[in-house]
N, C-alpha and C positions, 0 to 999 in steps of 0.2 A: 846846613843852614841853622837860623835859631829861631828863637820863637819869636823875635821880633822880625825877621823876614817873614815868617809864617802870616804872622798877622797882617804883615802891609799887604803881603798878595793876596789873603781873604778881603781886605776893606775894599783892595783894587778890584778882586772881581765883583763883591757887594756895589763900588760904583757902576759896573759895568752892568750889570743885572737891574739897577734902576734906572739907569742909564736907556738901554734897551726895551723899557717898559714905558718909561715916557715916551720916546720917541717909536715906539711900536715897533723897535726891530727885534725881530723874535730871536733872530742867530747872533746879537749882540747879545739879548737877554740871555741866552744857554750857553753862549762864552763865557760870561761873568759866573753864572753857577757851575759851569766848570771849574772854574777858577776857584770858586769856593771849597768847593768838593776835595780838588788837588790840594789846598794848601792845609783844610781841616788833616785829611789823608797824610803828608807830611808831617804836621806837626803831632799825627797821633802815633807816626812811625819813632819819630824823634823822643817821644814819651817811652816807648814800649823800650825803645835803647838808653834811657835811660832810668829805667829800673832792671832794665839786666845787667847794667853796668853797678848796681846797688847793693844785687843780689850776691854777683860773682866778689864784688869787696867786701861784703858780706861774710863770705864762706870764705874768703882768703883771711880774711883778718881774725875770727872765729867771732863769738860771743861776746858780744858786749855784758859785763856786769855792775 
């Protein structure tokens, strides 16, 4: 995925979670920060890969001067 799917499913559960709040559903509300959770959790996975992917062209290419 990318970061732009990242973030539709955070805002998606963000609706969901006020969503839930207004209408007092407690397990819609913990859906949605689910959701939030998940997609933060992704796109920090997607981060972490793409600084090892940085790192390793990095050390393939050597030193920049």
């Amino acid at each position: 995925m990318n970061e732009n799917s990242h973030k539709a499913e955070e805002i998606k559960g963000k609706a969901k979670t006020a969503a839930g709040k207004a209408s007092g559903d407690k397990s819609l509300e913990a859906e949605g920060k689910a959701d939030v959770v998940q997609a933060e959790g992704k796109q920090a996975g997607d981060d972490v890969k793409n600084t090892a992917r940085g790192v390793a062209d990095s050390l393939k290419n050597g030193p920049k001067h």
